[in-house]
Backbone as CSV, one residue per row, in Angstrom:
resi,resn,N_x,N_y,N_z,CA_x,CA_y,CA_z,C_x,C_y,C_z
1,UNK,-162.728,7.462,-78.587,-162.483,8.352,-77.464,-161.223,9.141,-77.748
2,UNK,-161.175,10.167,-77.661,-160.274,11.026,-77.687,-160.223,12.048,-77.054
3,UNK,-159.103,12.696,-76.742,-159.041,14.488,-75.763,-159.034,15.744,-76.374
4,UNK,-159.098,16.746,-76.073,-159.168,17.587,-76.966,-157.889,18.273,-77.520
5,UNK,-157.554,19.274,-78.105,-156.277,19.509,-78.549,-155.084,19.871,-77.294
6,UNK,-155.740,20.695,-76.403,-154.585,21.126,-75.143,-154.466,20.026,-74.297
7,UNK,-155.098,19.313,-73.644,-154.829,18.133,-73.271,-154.600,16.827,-73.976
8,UNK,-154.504,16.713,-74.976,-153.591,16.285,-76.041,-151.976,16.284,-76.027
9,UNK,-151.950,17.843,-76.125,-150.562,18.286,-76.966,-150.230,18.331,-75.465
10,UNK,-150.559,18.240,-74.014,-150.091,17.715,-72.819,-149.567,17.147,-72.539
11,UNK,-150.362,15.912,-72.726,-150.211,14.340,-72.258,-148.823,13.792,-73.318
12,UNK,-148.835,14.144,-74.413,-148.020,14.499,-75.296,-146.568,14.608,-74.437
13,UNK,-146.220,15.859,-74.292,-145.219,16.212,-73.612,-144.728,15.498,-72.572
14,UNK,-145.658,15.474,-71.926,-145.253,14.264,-70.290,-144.846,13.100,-70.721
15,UNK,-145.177,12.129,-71.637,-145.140,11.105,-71.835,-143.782,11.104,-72.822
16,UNK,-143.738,12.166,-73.523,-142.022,12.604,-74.261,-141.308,12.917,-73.354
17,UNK,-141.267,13.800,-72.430,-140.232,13.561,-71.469,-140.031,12.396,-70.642
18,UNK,-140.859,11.216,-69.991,-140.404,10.560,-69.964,-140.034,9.422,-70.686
19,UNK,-139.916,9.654,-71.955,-139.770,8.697,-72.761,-138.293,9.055,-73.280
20,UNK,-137.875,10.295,-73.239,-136.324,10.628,-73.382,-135.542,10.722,-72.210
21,UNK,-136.661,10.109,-71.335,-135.377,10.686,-70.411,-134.848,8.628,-69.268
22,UNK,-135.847,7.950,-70.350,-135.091,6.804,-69.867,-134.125,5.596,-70.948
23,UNK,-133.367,5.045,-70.231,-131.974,4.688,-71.004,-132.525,3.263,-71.675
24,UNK,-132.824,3.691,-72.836,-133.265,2.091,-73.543,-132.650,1.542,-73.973
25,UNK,-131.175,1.786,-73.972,-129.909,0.880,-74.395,-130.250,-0.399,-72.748
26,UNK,-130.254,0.271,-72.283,-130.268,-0.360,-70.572,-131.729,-1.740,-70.468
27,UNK,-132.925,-0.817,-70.782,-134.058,-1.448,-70.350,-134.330,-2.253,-71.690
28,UNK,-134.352,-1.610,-73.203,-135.012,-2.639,-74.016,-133.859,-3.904,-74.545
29,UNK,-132.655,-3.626,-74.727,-131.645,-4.320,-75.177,-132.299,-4.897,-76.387
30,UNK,-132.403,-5.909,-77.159,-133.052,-6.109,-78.157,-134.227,-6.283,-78.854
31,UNK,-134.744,-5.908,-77.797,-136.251,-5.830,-77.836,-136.727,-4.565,-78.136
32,UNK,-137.968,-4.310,-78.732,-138.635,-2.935,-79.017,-138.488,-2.087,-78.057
33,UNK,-138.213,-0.616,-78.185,-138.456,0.113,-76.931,-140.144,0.549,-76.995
34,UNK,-140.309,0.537,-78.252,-141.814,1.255,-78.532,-143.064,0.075,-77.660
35,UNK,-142.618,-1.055,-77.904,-143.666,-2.155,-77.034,-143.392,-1.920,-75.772
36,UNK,-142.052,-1.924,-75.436,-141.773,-1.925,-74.018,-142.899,-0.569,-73.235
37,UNK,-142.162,0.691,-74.227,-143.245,1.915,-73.600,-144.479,2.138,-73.413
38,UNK,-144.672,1.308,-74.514,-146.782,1.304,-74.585,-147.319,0.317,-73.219
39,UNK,-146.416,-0.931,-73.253,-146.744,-1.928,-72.179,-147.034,-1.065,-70.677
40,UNK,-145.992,-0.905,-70.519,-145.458,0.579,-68.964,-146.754,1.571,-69.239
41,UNK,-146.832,2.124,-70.354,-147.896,3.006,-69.986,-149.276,2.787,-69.467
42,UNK,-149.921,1.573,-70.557,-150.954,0.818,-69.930,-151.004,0.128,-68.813
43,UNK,-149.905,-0.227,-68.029,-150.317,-0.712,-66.801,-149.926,0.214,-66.041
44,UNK,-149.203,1.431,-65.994,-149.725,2.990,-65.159,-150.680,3.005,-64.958
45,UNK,-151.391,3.483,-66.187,-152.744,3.879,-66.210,-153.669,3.481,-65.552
46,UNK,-153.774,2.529,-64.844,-154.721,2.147,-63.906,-154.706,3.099,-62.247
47,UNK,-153.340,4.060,-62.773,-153.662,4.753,-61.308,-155.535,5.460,-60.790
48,UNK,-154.604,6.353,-60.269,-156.227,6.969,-59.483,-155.737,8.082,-59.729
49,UNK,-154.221,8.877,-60.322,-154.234,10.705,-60.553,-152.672,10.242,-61.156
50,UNK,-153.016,11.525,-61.969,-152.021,11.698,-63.044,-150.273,11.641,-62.269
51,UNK,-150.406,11.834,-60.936,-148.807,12.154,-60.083,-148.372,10.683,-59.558
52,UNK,-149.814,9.530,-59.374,-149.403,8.401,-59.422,-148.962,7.578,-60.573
53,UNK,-149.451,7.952,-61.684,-149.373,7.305,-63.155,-147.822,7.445,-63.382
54,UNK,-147.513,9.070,-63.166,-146.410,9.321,-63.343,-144.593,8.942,-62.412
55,UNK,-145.271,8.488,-61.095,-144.810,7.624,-60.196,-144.643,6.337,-60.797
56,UNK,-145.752,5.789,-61.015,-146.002,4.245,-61.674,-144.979,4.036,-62.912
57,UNK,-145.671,5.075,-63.997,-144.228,4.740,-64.990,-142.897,4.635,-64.905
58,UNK,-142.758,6.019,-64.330,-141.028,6.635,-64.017,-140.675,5.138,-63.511
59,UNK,-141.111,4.746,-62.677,-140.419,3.658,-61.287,-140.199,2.327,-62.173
60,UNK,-141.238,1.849,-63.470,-140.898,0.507,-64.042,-140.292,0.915,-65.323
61,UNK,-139.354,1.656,-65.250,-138.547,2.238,-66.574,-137.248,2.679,-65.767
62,UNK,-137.433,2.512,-64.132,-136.038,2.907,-63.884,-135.523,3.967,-63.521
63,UNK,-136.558,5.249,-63.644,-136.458,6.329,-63.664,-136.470,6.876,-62.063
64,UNK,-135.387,7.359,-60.971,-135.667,7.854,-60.254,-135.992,9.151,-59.702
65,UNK,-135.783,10.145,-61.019,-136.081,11.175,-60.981,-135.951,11.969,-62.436
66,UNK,-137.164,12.571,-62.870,-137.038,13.265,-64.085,-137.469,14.630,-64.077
67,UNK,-137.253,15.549,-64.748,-137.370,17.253,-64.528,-139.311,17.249,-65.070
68,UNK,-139.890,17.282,-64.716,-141.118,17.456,-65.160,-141.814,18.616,-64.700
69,UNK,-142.713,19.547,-65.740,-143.322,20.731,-65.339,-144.697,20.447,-64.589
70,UNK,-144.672,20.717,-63.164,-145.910,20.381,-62.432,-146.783,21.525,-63.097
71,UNK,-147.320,22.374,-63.598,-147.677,23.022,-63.993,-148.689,21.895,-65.591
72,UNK,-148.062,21.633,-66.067,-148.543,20.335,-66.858,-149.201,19.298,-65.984
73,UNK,-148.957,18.893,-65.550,-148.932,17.806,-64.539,-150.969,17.983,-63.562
74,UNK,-150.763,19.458,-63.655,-152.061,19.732,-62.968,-153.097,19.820,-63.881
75,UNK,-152.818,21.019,-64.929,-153.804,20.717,-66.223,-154.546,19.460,-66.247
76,UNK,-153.090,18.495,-66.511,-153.864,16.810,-66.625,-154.397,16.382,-65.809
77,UNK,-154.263,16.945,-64.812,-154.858,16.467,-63.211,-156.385,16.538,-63.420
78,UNK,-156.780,18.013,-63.397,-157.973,18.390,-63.634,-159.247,17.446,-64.529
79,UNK,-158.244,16.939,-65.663,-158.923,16.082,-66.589,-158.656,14.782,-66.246
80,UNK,-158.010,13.809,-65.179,-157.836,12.355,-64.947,-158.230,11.665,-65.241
81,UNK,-159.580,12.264,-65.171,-160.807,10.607,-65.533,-160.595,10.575,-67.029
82,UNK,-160.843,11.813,-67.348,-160.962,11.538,-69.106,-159.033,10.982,-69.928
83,UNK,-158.355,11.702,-69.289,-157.078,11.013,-69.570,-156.370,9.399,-69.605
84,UNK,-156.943,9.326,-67.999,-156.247,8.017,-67.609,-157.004,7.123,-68.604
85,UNK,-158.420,7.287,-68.868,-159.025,6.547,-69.921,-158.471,6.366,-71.202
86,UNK,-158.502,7.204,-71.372,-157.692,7.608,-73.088,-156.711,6.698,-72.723
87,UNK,-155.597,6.890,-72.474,-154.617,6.263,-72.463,-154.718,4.967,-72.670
88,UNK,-155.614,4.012,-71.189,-155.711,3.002,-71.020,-156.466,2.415,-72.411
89,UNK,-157.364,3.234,-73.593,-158.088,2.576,-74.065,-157.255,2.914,-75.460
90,UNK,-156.450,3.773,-76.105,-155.808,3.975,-76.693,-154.731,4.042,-76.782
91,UNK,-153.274,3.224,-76.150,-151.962,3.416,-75.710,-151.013,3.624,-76.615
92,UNK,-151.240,2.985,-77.567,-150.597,2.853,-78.560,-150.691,4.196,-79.789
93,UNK,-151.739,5.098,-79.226,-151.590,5.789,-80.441,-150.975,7.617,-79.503
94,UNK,-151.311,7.052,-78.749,-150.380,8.186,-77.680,-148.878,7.956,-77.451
95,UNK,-148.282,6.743,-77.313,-147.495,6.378,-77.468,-146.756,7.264,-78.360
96,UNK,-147.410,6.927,-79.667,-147.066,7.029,-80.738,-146.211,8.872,-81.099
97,UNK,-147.598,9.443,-80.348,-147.587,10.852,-80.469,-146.903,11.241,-79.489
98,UNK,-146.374,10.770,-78.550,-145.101,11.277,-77.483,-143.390,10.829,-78.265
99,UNK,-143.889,10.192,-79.097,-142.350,9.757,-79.611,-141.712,9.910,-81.183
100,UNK,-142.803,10.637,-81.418,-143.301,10.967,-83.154,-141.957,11.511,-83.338
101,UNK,-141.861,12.478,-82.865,-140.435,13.579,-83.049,-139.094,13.546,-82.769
102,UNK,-139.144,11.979,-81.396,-138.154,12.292,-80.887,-137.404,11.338,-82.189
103,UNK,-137.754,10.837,-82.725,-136.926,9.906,-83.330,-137.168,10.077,-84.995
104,UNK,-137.401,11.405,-85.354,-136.622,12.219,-86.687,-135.711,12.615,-86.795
């Protein structure tokens, strides 16, 4: 299962911003941040729309507020079913691709 390239290079973004924008000196301490993030994402994912997922994460990472483009946010909306799936059935490789860059 996979998404297509624009909702891809989306989900992408959302999941990089909140992935830079929470303090893993704070939350992982010696532990992986990369397990920690994949864990959080997959149990989001069980929302019902992309603004709860994004509620769900932000909130078990600590996050009480992050700059996010609702404009993104709806795109993914449109596609939920097929997203929230992806995610839930692939976490780890989205994961992967939200954090590819930040840490070159």
């Amino acid at each position: 299962m996979s998404l297509n390239e624009e909702i891809e290079k989306n989900l992408k973004k959302l999941l990089r911003t909140v992935y830079e924008s929470a303090d893993w000196r704070k939350i992982a301490g010696k532990r992986s941040r990369f397990d920690i993030f994949a864990h959080k994402i997959k149990a989001a994912s069980h929302q019902q729309s992309i603004s709860t997922f994004m509620e769900k994460l932000c909130h078990s990472l600590g996050l009480q507020s992050i700059q996010i483009d609702t404009v993104l946010v709806r795109r993914l909306e449109n596609e939920r079913d097929a997203v929230l799936k992806a995610v839930r059935k692939e976490t780890i490789y989205y994961m992967l691709l939200a954090v590819e860059e930040v840490n070159q």
